[in-house]
C-alpha positions as CSV (number, residue, x, y, z in Angstrom):
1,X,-5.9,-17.5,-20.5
2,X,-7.5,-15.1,-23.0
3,X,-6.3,-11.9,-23.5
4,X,-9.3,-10.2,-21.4
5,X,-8.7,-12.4,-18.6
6,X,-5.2,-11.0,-18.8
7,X,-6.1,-7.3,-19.0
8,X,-8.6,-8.3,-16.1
9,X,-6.4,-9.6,-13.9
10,X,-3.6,-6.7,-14.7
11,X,-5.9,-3.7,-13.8
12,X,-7.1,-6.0,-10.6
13,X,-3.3,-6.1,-9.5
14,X,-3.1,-2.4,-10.5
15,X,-6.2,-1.6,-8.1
16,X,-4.9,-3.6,-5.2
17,X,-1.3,-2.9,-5.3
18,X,-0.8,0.7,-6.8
19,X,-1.1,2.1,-10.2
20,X,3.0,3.6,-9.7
21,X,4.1,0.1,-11.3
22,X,4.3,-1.5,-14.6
23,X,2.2,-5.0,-15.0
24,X,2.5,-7.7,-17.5
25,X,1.2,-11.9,-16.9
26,X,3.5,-14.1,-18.9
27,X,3.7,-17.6,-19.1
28,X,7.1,-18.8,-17.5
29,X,8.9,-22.4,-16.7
30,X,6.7,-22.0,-13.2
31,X,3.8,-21.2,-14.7
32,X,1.5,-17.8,-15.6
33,X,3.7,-15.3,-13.7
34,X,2.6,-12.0,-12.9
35,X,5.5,-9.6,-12.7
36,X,5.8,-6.3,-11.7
37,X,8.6,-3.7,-12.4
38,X,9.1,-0.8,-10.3
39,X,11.0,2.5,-10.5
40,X,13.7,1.3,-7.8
41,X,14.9,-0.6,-4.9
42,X,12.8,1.2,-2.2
43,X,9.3,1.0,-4.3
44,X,10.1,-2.6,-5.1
45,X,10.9,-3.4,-1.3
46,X,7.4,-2.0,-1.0
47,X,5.3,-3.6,-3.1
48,X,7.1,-6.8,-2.3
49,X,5.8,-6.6,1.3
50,X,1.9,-6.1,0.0
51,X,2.0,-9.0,-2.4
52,X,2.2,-12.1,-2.1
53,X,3.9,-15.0,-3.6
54,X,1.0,-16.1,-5.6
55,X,-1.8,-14.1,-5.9
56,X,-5.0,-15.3,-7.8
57,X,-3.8,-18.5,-8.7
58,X,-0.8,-16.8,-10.6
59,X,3.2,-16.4,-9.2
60,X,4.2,-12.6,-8.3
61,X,7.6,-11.7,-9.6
62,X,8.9,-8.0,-8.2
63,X,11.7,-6.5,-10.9
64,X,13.4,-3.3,-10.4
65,X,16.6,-1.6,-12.0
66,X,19.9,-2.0,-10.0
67,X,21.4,1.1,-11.0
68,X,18.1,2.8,-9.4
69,X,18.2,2.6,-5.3
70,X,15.7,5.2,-4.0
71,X,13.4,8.2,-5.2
72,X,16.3,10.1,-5.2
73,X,18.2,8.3,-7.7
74,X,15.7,9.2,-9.9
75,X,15.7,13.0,-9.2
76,X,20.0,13.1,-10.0
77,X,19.4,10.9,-13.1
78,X,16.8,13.6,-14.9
79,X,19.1,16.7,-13.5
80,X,21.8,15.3,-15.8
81,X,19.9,14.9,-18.7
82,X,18.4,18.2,-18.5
């Protein structure tokens, strides 16, 4: 895959799924993988439910942070730092 197929097929999954997540295609023991990190639990539950398991020839890998449940998670963690 050439690095414009890869930028290609990262704004595609950006289009069809939402522009809220993070998007990188690596090459992984089960093949080209395209994973996707989210903010938290809830959006990843989300997104998990639009994509599927392999999408456009490639495996579709949903990551989130454990420490990070819901949208309001978030909110508490930049009240502390500010």
């Amino acid at each position: 895959m050439t690095p414009i197929e890869r930028d290609d097929l990262i704004l595609e999954a950006a289009l069809e799924f939402g522009p809220e997540c993070m998007y990188d295609i690596s090459h992984t023991s089960l093949g080209n993988t395209l994973h996707i990190s989210t903010r938290h639990r809830a959006e990843a539950t989300r997104i998990r439910q639009q994509v599927p398991i392999s999408w456009l020839g490639l495996n579709t890998v949903v990551l989130y942070p454990t420490y990070t449940l819901c949208e309001a998670d978030i909110k508490k963690e930049e009240d502390i730092c500010y």
